[in-house]
N, C-alpha and C positions, 0 to 999 in steps of 0.2 A: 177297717180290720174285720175281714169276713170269718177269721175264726171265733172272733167273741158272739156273734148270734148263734151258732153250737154249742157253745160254752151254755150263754144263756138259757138255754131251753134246755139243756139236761136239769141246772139249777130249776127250775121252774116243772120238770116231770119229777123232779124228787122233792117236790115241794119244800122246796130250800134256796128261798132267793136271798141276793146279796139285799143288807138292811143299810139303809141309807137315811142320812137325817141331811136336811136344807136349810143355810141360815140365809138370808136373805130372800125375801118376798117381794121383791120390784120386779121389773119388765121381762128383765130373763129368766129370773127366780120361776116367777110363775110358768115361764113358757118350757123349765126343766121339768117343774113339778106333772105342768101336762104328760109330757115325754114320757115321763119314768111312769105313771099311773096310766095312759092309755095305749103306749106304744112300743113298752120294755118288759115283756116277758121274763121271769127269771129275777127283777129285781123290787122291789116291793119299797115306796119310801114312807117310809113311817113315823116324820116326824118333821115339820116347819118352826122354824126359829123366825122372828122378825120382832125390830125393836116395838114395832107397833102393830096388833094380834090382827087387827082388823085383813090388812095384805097377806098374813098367815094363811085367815082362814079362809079369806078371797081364792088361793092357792090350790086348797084343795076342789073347793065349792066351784068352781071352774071348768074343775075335772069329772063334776057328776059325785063328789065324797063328802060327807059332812065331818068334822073331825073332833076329837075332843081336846077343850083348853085346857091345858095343863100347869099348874102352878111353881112346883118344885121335879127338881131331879128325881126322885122316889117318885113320883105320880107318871112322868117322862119313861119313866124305866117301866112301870109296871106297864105302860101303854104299849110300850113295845114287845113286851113278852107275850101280852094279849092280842096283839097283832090290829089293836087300835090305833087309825090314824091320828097323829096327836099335834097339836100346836101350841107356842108359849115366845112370852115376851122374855125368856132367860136364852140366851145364846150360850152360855158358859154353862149350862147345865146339859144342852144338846150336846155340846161340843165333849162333854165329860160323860154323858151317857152310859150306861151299859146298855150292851147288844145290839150296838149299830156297827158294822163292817166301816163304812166310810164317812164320810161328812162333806158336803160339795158345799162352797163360800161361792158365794156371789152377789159379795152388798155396796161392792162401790167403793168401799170406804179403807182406810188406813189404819188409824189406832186402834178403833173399834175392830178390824177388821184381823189385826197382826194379834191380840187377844184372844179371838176365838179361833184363830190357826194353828198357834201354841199349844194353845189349852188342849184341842185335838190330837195334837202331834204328841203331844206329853200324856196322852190319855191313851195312847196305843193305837190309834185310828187313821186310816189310809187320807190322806187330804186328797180332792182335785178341785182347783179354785179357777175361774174366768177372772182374778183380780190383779191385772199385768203392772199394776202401777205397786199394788202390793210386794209384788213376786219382783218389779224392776227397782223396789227398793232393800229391800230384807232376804229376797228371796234365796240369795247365797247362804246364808244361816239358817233358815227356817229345814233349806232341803237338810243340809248339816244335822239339825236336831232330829231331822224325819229318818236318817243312815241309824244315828245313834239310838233309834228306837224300832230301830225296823222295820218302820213302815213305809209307804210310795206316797210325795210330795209332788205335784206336778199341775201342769198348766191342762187345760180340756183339751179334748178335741174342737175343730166346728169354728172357734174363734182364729184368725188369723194365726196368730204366732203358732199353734196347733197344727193348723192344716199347712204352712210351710215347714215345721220339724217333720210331717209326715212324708212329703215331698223329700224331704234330706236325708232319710232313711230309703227312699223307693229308689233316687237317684245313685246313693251309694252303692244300694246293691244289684245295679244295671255296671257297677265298677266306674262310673263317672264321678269327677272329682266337684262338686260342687263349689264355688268361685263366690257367689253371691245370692244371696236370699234376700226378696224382694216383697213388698207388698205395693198393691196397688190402690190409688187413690183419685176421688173425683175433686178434691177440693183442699187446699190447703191456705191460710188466712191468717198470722198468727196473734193478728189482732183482735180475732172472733169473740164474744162474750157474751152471756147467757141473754143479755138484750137483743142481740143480732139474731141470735138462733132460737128464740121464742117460738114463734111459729112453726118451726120443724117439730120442736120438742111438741109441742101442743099435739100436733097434728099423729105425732107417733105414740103418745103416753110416755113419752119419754122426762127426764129433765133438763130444763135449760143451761145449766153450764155441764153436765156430761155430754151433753149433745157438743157445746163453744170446745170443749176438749177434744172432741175427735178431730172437727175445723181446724184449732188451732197447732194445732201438729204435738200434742199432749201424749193424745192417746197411742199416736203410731210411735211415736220416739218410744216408750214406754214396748211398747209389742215388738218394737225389734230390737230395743236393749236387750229382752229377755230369751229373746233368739237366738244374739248375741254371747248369752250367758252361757246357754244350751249346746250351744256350737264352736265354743272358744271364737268368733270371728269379731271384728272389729268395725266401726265405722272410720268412711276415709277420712271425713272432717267432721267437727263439730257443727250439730245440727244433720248431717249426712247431706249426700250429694243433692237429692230430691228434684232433679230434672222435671220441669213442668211443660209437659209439652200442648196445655190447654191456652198458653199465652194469657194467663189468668182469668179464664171465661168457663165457666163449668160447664157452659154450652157449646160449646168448638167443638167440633166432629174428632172422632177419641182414633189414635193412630196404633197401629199393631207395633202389639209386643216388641216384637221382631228387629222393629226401627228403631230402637230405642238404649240399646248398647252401647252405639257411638257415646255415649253420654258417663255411660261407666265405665269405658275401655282403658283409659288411664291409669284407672284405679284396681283392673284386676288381673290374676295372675301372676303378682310380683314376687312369689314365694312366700307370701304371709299367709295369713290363718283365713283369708277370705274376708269379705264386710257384708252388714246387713244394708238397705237403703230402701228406696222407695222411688216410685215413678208417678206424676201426675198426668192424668190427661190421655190414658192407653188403653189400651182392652183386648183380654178381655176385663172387665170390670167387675164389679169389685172382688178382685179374683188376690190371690198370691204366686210368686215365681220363685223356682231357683233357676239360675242360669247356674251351666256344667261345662267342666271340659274332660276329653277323653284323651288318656295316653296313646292308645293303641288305634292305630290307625286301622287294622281289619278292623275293630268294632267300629270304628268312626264312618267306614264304607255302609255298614248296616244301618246305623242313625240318617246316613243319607236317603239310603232305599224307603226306612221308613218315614221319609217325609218332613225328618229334623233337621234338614240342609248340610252344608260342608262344612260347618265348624269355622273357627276353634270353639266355638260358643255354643254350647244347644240350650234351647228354654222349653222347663218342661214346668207347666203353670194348671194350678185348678180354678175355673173362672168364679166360686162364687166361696160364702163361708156360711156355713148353716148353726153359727153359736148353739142356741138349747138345745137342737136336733140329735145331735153327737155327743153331748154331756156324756150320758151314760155308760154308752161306748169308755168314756174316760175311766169310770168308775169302773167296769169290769175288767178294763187292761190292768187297773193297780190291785184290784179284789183278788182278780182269779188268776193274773199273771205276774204281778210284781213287776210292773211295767211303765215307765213313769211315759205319756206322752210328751213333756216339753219341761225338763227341769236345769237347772245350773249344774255343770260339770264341776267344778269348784268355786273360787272366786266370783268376787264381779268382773267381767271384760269392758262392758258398756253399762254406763249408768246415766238417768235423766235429770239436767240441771235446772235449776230454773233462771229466765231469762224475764226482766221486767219489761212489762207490754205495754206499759206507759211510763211516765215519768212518777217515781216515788218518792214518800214523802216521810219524814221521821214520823212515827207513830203508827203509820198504816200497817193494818191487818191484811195478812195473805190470808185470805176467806177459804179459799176453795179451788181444785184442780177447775179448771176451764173460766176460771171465772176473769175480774174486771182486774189484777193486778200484773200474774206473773203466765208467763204461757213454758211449758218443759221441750226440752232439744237434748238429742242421745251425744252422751260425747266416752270417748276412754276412759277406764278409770286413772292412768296415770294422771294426765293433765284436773280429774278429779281433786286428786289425793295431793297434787303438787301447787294447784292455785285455790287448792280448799273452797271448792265449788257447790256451793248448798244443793243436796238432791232435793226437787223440785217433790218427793213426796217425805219428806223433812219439815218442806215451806210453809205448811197449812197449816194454820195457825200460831203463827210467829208474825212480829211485830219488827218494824224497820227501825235500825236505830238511828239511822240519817238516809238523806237522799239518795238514790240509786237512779239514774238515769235513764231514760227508754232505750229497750234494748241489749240493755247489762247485764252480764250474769252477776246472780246473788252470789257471797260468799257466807260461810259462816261467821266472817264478823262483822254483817251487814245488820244480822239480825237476832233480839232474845229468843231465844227457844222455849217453849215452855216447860216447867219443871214436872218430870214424875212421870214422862211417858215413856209408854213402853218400847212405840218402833224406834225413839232414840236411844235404848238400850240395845235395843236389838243389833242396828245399826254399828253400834261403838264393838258391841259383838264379834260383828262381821266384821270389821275394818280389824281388830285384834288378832282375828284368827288367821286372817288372808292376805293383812298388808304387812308391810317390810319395815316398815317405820310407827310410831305410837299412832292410834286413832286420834281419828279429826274430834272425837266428841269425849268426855269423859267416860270410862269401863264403867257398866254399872250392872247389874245381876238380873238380866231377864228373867230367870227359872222363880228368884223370887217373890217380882213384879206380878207373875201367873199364879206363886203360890198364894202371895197374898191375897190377891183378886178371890180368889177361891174361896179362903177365907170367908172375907167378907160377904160373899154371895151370900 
């Protein structure tokens, strides 16, 4: 978006940058915190949330800042009117802040996570979150609550599902119709788990079952659910087509783009809303595509000349995703423009189930996205809502109450839920607002669930 660096720098010659608070202080956290203090003009971030202070202050201290810990809202607030960098183990007081324009979430996480989205959103303050497993569970209700308060709810820039809604905006208004949005992928395994990918995670500072979730096809079903959502379109099957053209060797020499249609051709064009999917084993890597097609044949002559062949297909693809890099950017499209990069048009279209990656057992705990139990696959929401299909960011922490099979999808009456949380309010929410028939979960009162929390803070 090259009009938002204009934008930026007037902000920043009138000495009036956008105020920006960060909750989450892990791998990307920090790498936004960089961005915004060394390389964002115009926006000033004034404030680190993390549940543990030490990655907060890591955050700034990185950046060449030293900041100050701050204990309550009132000391958060005065910091920011002083224009002190500040840090604090309360999320829920950042998130309710005075005089922060935005609030950017980036911690991974789900309850914890669907809490301080709210609390922001009900506090008047713009969200942009990197949390797709968030946004591909709730994320139909949260944008909902962000209309009804007038604020902009949205996915970043930079990360995948981002950098393909940017593509679905660029291809539109070339007048092509876009058919399919794609992302691309080295590796898919859906047996992966934080033992297997130890050594990666190690190797990146990253953690081991975030890492087994990318592997295991978690994170992508998740990233194109929510592209999904954004773009009314559909996947053809559950779990999505996911053509692997590496013959399952991460090392196999990677085939163009280009080649690789034959494999969606079935599936596209049929007069429906389009589908998201994903390709193994192509490149460019690790890049995102949409494939398009053009009514008009003079324009289609011109896609030829320039190089995009004769149709009926053209692929126009960005070969890399630069996640913290582009944060920002996000933050100034919802600040200065009211501009959501990648949010749900209404409903959920595509939601993530979970699938057991081994054989389970009555009693067993779903620990954790990526981890040793359950692996997520994007499916409709009909067949959702009609085989009452546990969303896979539901599953964490719930308990089997008999065996489930390898390979099965959970249902909600596979398994306890646990009592008092909030994204299953949320959720019962969503399904209320947007489904045709009763929700799959009992109705229960988000707004109060945030009030109380507040409360007790």
């Amino acid at each position: 978006m090259i009009i938002v660096d204009t934008a930026l720098k007037k902000r920043h010659a009138a000495n009036n940058p956008i105020k920006v608070g960060l909750i989450g202080a892990g791998f990307q956290g920090r790498g936004i915190a960089l961005q915004i203090i060394a390389s964002t003009p115009g926006m000033r971030l004034c404030a680190v949330a993390n549940r543990n202070i030490a990655p907060a202050i890591r955050a700034y201290t990185e950046a060449g800042v030293e900041p100050k810990t701050c204990e309550s809202r009132a000391e958060l607030e005065a910091a920011i009117r002083a224009g002190i960098p500040a840090v604090t183990e309360d999320a829920l007081a950042l998130a309710t802040a005075e005089g922060l324009d935005a609030v950017i979430e980036v911690t991974g996480s789900l309850e914890y996570a669907a809490t301080v989205v709210l609390a922001a959103i009900e506090a008047g303050k713009h969200v942009v979150q990197m949390n797709a497993e968030l946004d591909g569970t709730v994320g139909p209700i949260l944008k909902h609550r962000a209309d009804a308060k007038g604020v902009v709810y949205t996915f970043a820039d930079g990360d995948q599902p981002g950098v393909q809604m940017n593509l679905v905006r660029f291809v539109q208004g070339l007048g092509a119709r876009p058919v399919l949005c794609g992302n691309i992928k080295g590796l898919h395994d859906p047996y992966r788990n934080p033992t297997t990918q130890k050594a990666f995670a190690e190797k990146w500072g990253q953690k081991p079952a975030m890492v087994a979730s990318f592997a295991d096809g978690t994170k992508i079903s998740f990233e194109q659910a929510i592209v999904a959502n954004g773009t009314d379109m559909e996947v053809a099957r559950r779990g999505m087509l996911g053509p692997d053209f590496s013959g399952g060797n991460p090392g196999a020499p990677l085939v163009p783009l280009e080649d690789t249609v034959s494999a969606f051709a079935a599936h596209l064009d049929k007069g429906g809303p389009g589908i998201v999917d994903y390709v193994v084993g192509a490149r460019p890597g690790p890049g995102v595509f949409v494939l398009a097609t053009h009514h008009d044949a003079r324009q289609a002559h011109y896609l030829n000349l320039y190089k995009l062949g004769t149709g009926p297909y053209y692929f126009f693809y960005t070969p890399y995703h630069l996640c913290h890099f582009e944060v920002p950017t996000s933050v100034a499209r919802a600040v200065l423009f009211q501009d959501a990069v990648l949010a749900p048009t209404g409903g959920p279209r595509v939601g993530v189930v979970a699938i057991a990656k081994k054989d389970l057992q009555a009693g067993e705990l779903i620990d954790e996205l990526g981890g040793y139990e359950v692996y997520g696959v994007a499916e409709n929401i009909g067949p959702i809502r009609s085989e009452r299909l546990l969303p896979i960011g539901l599953a964490v922490g719930c308990k089997l109450r008999h065996a489930v099979a390898k390979d099965k999808p959970l249902t909600f009456d596979d398994v306890d839920i646990p009592a008092g949380r909030l994204i299953d309010a949320l959720y019962a929410e969503q399904e209320k607002l947007f489904a045709t028939g009763a929700s799959a979960l009992a109705p229960d009162s988000s707004r109060e669930r945030v009030a109380n929390l507040e409360t007790q803070r």
